[in-house]
Every structure is written in C-alpha cells, then in structure tokens.
C-alpha positions in Angstrom: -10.7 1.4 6.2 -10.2 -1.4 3.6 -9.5 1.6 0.8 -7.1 2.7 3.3 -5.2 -0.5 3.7 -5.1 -1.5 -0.1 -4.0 1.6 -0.9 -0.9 1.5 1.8 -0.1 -1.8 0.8 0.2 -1.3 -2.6 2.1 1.8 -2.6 4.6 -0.5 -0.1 4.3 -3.4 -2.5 5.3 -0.8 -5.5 8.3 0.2 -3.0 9.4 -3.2 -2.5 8.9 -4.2 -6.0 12.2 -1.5 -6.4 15.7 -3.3 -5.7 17.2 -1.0 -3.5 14.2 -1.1 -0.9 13.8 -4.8 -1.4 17.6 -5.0 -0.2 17.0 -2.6 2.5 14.1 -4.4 4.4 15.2 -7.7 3.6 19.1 -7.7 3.9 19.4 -9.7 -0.1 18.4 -8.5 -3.9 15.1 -10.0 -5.1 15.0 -12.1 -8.1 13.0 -11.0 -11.4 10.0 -12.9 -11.0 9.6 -11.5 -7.2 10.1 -8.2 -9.0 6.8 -8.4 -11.7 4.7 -10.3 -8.5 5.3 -7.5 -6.4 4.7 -5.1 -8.8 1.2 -7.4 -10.3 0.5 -7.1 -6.1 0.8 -3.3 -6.0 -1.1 -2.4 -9.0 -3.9 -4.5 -8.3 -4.2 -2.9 -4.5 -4.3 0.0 -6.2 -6.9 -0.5 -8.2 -9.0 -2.5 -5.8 -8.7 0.4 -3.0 -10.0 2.7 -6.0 -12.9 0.3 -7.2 -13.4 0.1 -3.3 -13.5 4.1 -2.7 -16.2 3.7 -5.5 -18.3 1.4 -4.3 -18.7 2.8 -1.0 -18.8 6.9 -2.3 -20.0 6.8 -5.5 -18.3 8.3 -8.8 -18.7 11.8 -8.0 -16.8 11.7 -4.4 -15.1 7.9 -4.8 -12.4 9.1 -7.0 -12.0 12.1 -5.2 -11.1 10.5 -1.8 -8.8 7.7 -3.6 -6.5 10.8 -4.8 -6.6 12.2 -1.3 -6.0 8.4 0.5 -2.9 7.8 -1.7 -1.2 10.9 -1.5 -1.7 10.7 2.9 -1.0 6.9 2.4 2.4 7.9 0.1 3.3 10.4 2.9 3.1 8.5 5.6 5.4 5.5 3.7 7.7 8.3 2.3 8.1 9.5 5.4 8.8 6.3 7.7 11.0 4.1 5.1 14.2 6.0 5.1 14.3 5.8 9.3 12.4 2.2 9.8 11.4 -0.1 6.6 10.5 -2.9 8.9 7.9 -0.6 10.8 7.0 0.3 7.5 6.4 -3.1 6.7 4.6 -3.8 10.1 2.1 -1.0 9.3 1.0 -2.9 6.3 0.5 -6.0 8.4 -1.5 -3.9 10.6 -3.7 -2.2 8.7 -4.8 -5.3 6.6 -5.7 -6.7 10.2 -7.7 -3.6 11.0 -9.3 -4.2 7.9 -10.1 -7.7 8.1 -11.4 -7.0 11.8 -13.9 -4.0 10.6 -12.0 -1.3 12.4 -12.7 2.1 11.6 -11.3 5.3 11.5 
C-alpha cells in the first residue's frame, strides 16, 4: 500500500507542481519556489514508491509492478481532476492515512 500511496502522491504533486492545476484546486497562481518544492516532492515520491516496490518484490518483479502502479495510479488522477481536483486531493490524504495505518489492498 505505501508504493501505492507515494506513487499517487507524487504523480498529484507533479500535477500541482503545473500552474494551471495549482490555480484550479487552489483558486490563486503558485509562486516559483512552491513550483520547484512541489516538483522536489513529486520526484522524490516517485522514486521512493519505486525503491519501495523493490524492496518489498525484488529487482526482477519490483520494477515491473512500479510501471504497472503508476500508469493505474495516473489513470485514476487523469481521470478524477478535470470533474473534482479537491477529491483528487482528498484521495491523496487518504491513501497516505491508509498507509500510515497498515491498510492493505
């Protein structure tokens, strides 16, 4: 699960890191240095779902499944932004939660 929620909240972090969705979930442009954290915050939940996927498959299936988490994970924000960023948003919320709480799938 914590592959799962890195790799949706960095994918959202990458999206909000863009002006145009930072304006649409949070009514105001984001300043430059917001910009380069949130796009620091997306790139290291990337590759800490990957290193995570590893750990917990190995190198021969680890990779494998990261591929397959973030194009399901990329889906599923592609396909919920346009109708409701701030569910989008809460999603992220919720899945670090399940995370931290040992939830699985």
């Amino acid at each position: 699960m914590m592959e799962i929620a890195l790799c949706y909240n960095g994918l959202l972090a990458l999206c909000l890191a863009m002006p145009k969705h930072y304006r649409q979930l949070f009514g105001r442009s984001s300043s430059d240095h917001v910009r380069w954290a949130l796009k620091i915050a997306g790139w290291s939940a990337m590759a800490g779902s990957l290193l995570s996927a590893i750990a917990s498959n190995g190198w021969s299936f680890g990779p494998v499944e990261w591929i397959g988490m973030t194009g399901v994970t990329g889906l599923v924000l592609i396909f919920l932004w346009p109708f409701q960023p701030q569910a989008a948003a809460i999603l992220g919320a919720l899945a670090v939660i399940a995370a931290a709480t040992g939830v699985t799938i």
